[in-house]
Backbone as JSON, one array per atom type, in Angstrom:
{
  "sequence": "XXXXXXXXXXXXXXXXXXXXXXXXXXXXXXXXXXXXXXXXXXXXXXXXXXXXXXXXXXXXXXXXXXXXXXXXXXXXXXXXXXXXXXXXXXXXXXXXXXXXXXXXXXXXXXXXXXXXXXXXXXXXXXXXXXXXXXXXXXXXXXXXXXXXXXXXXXXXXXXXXXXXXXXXXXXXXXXXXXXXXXXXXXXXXXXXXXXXXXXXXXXXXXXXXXXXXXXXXXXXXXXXX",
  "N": [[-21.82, 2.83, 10.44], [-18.93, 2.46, 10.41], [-19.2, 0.4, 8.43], [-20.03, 2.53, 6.12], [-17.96, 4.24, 5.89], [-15.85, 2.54, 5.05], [-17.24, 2.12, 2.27], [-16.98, 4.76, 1.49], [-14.06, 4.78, 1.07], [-13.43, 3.44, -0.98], [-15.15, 4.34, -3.0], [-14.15, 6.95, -3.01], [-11.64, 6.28, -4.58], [-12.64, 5.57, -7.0], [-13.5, 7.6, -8.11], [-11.35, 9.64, -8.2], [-9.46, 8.53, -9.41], [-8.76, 8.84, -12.29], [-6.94, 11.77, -11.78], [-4.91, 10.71, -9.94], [-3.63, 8.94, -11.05], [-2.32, 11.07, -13.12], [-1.19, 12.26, -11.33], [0.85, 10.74, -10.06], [1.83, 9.64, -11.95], [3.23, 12.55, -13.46], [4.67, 13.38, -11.4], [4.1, 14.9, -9.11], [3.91, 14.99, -6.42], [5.33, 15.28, -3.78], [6.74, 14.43, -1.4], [6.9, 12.07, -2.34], [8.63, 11.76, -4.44], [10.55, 12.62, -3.35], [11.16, 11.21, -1.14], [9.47, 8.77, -0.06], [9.3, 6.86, -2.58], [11.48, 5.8, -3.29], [12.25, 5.1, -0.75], [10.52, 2.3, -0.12], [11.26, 0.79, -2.11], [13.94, 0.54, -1.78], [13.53, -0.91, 0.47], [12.15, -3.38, 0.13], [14.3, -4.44, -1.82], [16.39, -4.43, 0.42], [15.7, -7.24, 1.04], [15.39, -10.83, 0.42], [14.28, -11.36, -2.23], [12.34, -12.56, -4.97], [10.02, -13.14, -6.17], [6.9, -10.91, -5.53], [3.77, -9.33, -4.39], [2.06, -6.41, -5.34], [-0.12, -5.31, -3.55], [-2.98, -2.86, -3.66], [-2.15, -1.59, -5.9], [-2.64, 0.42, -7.57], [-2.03, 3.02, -9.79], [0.22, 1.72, -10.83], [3.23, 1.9, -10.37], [4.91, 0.9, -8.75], [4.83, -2.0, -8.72], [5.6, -2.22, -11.63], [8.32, -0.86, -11.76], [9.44, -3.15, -9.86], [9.42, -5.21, -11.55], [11.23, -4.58, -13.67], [13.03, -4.79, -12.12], [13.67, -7.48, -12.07], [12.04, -9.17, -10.46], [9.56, -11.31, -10.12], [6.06, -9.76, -10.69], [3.55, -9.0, -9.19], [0.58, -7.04, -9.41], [-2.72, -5.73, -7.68], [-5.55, -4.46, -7.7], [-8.5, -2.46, -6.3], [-10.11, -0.97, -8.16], [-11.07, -0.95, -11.12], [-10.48, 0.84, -13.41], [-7.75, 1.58, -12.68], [-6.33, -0.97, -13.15], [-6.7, -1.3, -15.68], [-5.56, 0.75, -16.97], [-2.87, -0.04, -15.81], [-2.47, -2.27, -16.97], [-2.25, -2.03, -19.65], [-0.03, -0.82, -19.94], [1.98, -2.75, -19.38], [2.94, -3.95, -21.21], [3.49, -6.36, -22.58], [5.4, -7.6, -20.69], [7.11, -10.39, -18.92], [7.43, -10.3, -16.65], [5.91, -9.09, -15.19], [2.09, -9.09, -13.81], [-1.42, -7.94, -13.93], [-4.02, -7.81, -11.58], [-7.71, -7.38, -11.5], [-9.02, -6.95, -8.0], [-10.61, -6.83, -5.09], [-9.88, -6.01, -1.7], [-11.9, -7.84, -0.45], [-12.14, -10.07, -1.69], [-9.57, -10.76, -1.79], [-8.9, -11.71, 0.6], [-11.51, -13.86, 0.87], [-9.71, -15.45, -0.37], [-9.8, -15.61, -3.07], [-7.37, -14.93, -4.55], [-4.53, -16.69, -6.1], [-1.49, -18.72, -5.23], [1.63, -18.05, -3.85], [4.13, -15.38, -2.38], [7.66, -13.8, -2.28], [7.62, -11.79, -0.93], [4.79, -9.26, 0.14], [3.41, -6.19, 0.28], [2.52, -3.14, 0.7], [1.8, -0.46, -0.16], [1.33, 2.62, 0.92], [-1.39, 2.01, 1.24], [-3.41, 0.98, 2.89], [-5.91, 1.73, 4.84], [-8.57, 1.41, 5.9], [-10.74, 0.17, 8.31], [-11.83, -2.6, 9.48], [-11.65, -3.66, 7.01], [-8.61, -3.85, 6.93], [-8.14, -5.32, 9.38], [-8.79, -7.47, 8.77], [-7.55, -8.51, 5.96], [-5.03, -8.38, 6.78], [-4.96, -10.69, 8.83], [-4.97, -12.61, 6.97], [-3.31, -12.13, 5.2], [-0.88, -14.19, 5.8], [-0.85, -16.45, 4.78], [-0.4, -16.11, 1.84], [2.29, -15.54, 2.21], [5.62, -16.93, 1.17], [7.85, -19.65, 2.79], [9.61, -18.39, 3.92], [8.98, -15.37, 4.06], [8.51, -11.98, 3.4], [6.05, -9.32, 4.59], [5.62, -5.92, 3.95], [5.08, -2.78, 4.62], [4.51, 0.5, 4.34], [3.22, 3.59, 5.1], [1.22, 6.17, 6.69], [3.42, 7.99, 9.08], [2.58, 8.1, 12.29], [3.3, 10.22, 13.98], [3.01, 12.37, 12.75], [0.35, 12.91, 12.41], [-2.32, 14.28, 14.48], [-3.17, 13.25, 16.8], [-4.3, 10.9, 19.36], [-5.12, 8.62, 19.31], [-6.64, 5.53, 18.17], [-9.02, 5.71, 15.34], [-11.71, 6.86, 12.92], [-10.88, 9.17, 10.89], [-11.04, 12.31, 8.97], [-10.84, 12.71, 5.76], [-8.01, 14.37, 3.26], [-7.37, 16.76, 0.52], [-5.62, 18.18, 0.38], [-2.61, 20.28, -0.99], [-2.39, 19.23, -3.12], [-3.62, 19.01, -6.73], [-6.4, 20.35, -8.31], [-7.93, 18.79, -9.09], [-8.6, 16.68, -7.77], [-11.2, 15.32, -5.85], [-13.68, 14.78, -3.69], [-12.58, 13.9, -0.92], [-11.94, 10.7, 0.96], [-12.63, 9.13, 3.94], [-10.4, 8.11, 6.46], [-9.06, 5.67, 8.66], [-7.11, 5.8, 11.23], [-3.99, 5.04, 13.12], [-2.4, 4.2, 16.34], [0.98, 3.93, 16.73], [1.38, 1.88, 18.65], [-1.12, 0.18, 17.94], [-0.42, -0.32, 15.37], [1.09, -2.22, 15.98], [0.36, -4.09, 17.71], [-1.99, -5.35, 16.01], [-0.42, -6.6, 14.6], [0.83, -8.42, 16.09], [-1.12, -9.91, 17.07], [-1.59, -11.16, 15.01], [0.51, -12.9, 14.44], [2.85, -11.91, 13.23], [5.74, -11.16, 13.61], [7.91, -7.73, 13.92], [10.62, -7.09, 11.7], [12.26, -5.19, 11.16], [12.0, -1.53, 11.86], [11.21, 1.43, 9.43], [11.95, 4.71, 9.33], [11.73, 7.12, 6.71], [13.25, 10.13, 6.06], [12.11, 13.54, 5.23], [13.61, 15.06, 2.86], [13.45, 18.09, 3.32], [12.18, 19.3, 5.13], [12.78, 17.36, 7.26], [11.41, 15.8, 9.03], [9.83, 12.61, 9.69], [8.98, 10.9, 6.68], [7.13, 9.16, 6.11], [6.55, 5.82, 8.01], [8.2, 2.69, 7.93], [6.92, -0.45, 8.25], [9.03, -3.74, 8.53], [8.14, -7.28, 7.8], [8.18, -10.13, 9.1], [6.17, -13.6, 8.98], [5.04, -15.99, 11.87]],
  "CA": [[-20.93, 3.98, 10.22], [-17.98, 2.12, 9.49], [-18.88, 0.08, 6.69], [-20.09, 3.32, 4.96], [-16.77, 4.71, 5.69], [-15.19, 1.99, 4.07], [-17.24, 2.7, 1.4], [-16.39, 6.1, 1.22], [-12.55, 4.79, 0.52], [-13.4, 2.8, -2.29], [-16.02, 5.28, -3.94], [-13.21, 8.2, -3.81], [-10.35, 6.22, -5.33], [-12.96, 5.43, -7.53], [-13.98, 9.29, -8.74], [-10.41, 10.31, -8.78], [-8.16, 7.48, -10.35], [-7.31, 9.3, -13.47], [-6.62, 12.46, -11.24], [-4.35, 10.43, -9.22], [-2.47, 8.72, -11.83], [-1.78, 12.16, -13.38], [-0.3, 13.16, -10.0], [1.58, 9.91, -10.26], [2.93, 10.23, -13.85], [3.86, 14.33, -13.15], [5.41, 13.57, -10.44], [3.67, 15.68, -8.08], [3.76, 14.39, -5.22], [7.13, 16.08, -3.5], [7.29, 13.25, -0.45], [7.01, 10.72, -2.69], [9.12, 11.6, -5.4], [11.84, 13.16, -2.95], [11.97, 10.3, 0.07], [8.92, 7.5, 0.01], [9.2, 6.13, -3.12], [12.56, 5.36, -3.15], [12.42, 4.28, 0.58], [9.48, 1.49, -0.24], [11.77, 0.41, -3.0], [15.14, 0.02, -1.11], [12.87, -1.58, 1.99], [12.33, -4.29, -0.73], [15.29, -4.43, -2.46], [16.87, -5.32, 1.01], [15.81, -8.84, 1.59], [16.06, -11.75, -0.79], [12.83, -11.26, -3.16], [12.15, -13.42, -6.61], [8.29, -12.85, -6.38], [6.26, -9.81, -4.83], [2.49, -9.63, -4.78], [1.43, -5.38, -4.81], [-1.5, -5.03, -2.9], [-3.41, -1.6, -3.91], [-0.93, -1.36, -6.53], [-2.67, 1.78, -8.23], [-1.46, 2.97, -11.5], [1.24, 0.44, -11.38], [4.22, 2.47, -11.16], [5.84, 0.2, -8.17], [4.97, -2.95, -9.28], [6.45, -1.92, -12.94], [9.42, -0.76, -10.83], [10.23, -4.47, -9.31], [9.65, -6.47, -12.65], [12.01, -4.23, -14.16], [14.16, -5.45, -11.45], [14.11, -8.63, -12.35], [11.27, -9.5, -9.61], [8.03, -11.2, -10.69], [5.48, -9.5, -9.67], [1.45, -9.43, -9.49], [-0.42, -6.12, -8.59], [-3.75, -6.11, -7.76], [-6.39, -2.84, -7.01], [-9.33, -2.57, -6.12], [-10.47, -0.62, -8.8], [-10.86, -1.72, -12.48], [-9.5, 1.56, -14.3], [-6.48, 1.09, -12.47], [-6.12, -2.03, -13.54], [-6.96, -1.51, -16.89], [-4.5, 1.28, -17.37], [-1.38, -1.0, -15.57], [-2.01, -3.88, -17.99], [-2.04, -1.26, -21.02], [1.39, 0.2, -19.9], [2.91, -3.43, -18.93], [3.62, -4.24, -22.61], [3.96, -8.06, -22.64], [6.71, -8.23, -19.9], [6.46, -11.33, -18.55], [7.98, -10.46, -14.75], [4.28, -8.5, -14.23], [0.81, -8.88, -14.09], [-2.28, -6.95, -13.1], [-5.46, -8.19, -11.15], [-8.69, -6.71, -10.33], [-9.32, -7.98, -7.01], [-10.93, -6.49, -3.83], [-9.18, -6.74, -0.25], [-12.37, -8.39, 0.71], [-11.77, -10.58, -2.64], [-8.23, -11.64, -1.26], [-9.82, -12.39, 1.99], [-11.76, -15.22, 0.64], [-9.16, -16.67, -0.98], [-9.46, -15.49, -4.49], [-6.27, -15.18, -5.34], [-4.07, -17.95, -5.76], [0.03, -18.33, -5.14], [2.63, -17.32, -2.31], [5.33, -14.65, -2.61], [8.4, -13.71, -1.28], [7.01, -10.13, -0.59], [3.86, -8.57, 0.23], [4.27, -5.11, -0.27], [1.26, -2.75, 0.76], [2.78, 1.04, -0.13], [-0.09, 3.61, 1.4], [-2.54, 1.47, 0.59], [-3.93, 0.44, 3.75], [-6.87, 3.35, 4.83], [-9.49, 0.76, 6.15], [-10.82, -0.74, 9.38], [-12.36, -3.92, 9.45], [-11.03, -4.32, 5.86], [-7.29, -4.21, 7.08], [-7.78, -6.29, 9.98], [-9.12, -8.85, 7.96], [-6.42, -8.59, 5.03], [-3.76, -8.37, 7.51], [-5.12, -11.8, 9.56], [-5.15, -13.73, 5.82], [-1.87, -12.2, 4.36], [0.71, -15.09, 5.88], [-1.26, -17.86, 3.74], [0.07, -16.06, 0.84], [3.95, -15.4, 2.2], [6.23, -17.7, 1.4], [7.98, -19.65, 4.17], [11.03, -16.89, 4.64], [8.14, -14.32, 3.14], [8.28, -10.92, 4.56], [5.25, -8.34, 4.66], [6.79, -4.77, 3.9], [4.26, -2.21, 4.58], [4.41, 1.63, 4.09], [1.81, 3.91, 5.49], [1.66, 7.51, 6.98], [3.83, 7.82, 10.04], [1.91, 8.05, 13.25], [3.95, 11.26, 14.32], [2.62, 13.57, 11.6], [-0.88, 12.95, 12.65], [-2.91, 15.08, 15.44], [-4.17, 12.28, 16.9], [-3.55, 9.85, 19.91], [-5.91, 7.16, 20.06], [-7.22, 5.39, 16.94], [-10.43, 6.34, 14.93], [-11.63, 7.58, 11.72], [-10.6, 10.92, 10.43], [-11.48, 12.99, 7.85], [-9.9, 12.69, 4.74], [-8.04, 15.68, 3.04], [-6.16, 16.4, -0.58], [-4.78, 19.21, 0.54], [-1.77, 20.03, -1.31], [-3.13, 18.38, -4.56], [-4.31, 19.58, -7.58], [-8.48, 21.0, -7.71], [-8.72, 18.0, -10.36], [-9.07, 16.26, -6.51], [-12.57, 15.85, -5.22], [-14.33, 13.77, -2.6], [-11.28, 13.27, -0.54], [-11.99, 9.86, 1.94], [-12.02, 9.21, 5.51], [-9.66, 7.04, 6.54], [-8.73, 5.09, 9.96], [-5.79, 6.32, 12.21], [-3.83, 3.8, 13.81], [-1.11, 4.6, 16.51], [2.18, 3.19, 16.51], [0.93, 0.94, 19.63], [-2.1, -0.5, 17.45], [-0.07, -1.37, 14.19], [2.53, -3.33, 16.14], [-0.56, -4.74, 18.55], [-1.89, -5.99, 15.32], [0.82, -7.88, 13.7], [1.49, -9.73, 17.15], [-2.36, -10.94, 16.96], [-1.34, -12.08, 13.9], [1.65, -13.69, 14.57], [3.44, -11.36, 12.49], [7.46, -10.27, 13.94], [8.97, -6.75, 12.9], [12.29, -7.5, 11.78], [12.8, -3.91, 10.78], [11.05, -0.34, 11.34], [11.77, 2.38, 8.75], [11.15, 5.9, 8.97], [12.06, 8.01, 5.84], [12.88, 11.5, 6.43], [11.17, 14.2, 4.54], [15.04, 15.66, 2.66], [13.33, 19.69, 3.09], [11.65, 19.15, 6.91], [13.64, 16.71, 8.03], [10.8, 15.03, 9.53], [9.45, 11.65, 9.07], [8.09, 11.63, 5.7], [6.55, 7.95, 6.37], [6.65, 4.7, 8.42], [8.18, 1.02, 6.89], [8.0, -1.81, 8.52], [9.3, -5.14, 7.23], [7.41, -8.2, 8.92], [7.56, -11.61, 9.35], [4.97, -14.7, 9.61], [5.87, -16.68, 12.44]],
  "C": [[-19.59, 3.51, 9.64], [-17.52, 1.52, 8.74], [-19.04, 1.28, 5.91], [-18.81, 3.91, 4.82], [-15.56, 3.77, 4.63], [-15.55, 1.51, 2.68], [-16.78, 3.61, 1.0], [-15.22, 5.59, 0.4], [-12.72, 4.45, -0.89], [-14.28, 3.75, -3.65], [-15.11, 6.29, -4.49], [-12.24, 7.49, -4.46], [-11.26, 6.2, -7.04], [-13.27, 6.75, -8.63], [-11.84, 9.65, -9.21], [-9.05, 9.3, -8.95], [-7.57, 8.21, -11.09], [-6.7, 10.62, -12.78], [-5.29, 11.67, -10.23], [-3.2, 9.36, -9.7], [-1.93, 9.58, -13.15], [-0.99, 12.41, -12.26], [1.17, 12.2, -10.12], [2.71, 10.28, -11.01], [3.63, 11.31, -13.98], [4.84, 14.36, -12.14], [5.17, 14.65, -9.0], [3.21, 15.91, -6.59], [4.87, 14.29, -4.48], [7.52, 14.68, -2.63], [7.44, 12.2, -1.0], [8.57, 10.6, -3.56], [10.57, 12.32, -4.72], [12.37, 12.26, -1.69], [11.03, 8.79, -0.18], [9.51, 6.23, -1.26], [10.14, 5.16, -3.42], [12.85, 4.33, -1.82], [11.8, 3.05, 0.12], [10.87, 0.56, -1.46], [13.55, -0.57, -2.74], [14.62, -0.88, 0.04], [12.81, -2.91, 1.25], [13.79, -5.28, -1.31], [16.65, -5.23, -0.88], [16.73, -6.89, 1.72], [15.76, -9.36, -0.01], [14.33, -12.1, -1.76], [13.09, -12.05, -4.66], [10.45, -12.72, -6.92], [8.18, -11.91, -5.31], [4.93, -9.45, -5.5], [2.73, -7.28, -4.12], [0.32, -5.09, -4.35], [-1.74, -3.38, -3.01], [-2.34, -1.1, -5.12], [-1.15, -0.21, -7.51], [-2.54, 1.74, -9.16], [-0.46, 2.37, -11.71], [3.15, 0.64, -11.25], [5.21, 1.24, -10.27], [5.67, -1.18, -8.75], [5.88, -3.05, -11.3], [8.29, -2.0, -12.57], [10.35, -2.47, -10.5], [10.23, -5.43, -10.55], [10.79, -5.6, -13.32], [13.5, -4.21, -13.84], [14.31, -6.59, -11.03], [13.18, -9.64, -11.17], [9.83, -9.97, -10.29], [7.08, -10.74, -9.84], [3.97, -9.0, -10.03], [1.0, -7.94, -8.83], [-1.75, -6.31, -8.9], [-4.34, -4.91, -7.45], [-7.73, -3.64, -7.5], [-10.66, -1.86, -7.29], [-10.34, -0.5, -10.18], [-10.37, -0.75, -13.33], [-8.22, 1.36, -13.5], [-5.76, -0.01, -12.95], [-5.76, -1.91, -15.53], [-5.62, -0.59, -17.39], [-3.0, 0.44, -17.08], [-1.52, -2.13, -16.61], [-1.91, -2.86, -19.02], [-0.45, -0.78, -21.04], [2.43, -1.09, -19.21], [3.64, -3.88, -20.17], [4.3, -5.67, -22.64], [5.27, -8.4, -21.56], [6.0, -9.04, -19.1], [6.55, -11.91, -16.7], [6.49, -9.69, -14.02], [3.02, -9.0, -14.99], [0.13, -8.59, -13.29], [-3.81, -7.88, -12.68], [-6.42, -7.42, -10.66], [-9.65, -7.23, -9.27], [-9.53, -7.14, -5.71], [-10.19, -6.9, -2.93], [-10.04, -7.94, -0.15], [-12.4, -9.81, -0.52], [-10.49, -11.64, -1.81], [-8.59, -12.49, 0.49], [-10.23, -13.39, 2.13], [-11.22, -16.35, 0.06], [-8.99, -16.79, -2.71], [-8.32, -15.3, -5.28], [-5.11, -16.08, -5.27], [-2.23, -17.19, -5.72], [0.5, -17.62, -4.03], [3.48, -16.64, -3.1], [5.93, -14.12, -1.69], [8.16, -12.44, -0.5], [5.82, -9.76, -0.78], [4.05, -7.32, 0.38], [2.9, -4.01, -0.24], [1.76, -1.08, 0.72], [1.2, 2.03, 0.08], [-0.96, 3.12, 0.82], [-3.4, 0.82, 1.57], [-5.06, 1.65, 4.88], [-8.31, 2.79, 5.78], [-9.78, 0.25, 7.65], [-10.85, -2.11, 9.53], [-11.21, -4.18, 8.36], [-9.61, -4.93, 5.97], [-7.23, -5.19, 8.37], [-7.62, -7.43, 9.63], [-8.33, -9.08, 6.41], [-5.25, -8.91, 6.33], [-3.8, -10.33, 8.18], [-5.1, -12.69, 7.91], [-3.77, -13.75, 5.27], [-0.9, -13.55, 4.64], [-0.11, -16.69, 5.03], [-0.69, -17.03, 2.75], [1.22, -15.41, 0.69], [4.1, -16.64, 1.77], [7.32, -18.51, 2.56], [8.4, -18.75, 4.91], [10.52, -15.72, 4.4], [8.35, -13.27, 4.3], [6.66, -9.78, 3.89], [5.62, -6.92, 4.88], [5.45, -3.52, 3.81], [4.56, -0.45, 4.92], [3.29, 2.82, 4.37], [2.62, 5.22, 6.14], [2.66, 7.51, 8.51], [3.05, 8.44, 11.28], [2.23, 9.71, 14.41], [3.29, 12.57, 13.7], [0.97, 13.54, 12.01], [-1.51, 13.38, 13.92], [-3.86, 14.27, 16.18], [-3.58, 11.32, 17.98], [-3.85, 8.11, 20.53], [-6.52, 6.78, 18.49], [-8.93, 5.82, 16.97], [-10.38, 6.62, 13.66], [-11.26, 8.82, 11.49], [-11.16, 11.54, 9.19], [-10.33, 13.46, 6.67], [-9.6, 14.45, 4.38], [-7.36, 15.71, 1.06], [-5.93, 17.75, -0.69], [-3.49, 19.61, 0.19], [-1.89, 19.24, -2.76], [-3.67, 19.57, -5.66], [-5.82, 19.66, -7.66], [-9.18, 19.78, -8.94], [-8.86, 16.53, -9.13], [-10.36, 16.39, -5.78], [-13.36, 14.59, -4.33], [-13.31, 13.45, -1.48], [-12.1, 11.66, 0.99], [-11.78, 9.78, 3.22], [-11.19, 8.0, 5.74], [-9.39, 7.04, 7.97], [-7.54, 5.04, 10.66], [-5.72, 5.14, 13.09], [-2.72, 4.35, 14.71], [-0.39, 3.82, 16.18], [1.94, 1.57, 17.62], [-0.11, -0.29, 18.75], [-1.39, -1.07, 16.64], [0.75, -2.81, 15.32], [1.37, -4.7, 17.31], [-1.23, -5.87, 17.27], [-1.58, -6.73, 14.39], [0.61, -8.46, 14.7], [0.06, -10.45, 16.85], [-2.33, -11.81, 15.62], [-0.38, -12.95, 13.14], [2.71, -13.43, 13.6], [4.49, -10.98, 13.41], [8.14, -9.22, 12.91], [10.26, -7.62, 13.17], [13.04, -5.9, 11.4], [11.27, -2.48, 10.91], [11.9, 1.16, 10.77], [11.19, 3.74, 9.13], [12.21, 7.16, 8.07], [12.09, 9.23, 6.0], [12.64, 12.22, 5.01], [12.87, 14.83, 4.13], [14.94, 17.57, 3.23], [13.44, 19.95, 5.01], [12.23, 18.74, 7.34], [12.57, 15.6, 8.89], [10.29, 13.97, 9.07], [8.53, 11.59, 7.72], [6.91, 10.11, 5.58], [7.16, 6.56, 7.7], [6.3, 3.63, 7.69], [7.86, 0.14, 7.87], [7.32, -3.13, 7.56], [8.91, -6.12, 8.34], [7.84, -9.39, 8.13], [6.94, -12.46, 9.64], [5.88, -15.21, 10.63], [4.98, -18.18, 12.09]]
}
């Protein structure tokens, strides 16, 4: 049941990529484009970054974002039109480049190099998959490396014990279809699994929503120990 689920994830990004870097590009996506994206960006922007690896890095827009701020920086997805479109729209700059590379890819070791930032912006949806990314990530910090991770906030969700859920794209355009199930974590579990992985918050963010007022996500910024 929950490898097919973590099929599922990878099958829907797979169906609705270009639907989802239209939403991107339009801007249609109010929380993002009115508190996250910015948050994820300043969460960065406050420690001392040269290099930053994007994990799930999508249509590219954040990783574009940090080379343009003078950050080199590597995104990687799991899915090869993504990819294909971020290298078409990087235009020879030489602070990015794009990989197509599975979690379970980085897992074994396929990708080479440390950076000062790992940088996982709602891109983490998985069970197994994220335990086992999460337990590999500090081989590819650097020593002072932090792990800066972005994900739904644990508050907003109807839910008090982890599990799968049932995906939704509610609020989306009808050019949205298959939506994914994805794996609910509380606030107890994330922070349970950093310590197993000898990961220290040094910071937890939560972005408010500017309309609601309510959390419009949860940051935190980690350290290997």
């Amino acid at each position: 049941m929950t490898d097919n689920n973590e099929e599922k994830i990878i099958k829907s990004w797979h169906i609705n990529a270009d639907a989802w870097s239209g939403a991107i590009g339009n801007n249609e996506i109010e929380s993002r484009t009115q508190s996250t994206n910015r948050a994820i960006v300043d969460a960065i922007g406050s420690e001392n970054v040269s290099s930053a690896l994007d994990l799930g890095c999508g249509e590219g827009w954040l990783a574009r974002k940090l080379a343009n701020q003078g950050i080199k920086t590597t995104g990687v997805d799991a899915i090869e039109s993504f990819i294909q479109l971020c290298n078409s729209r990087a235009k020879e700059n030489a602070k990015i480049h794009f990989l197509h590379l599975t979690y379970e890819d980085i897992i074994e070791g396929k990708l080479s190099g440390t950076f000062d930032a790992i940088v996982c912006n709602f891109s983490l949806f998985g069970k197994e998959s994220v335990d086992n990314l999460i337990a590999k990530l500090p081989t590819y910090l650097t020593p002072n490396g932090r792990l800066i991770i972005q994900t739904l906030h644990p508050e907003n969700i109807n839910s008090d014990s982890d599990g799968w859920l049932d995906g939704s794209w509610d609020g989306f355009s009808e050019n949205f279809v298959e939506p994914a199930p994805w794996y609910f974590r509380t606030l107890q579990s994330w922070i349970k699994l950093f310590k197993e992985n000898n990961f220290k918050t040094i910071e937890t963010l939560s972005p408010k929503h500017p309309t609601t007022g309510k959390p419009a996500s949860i940051i935190f910024i980690l350290s290997s120990a």
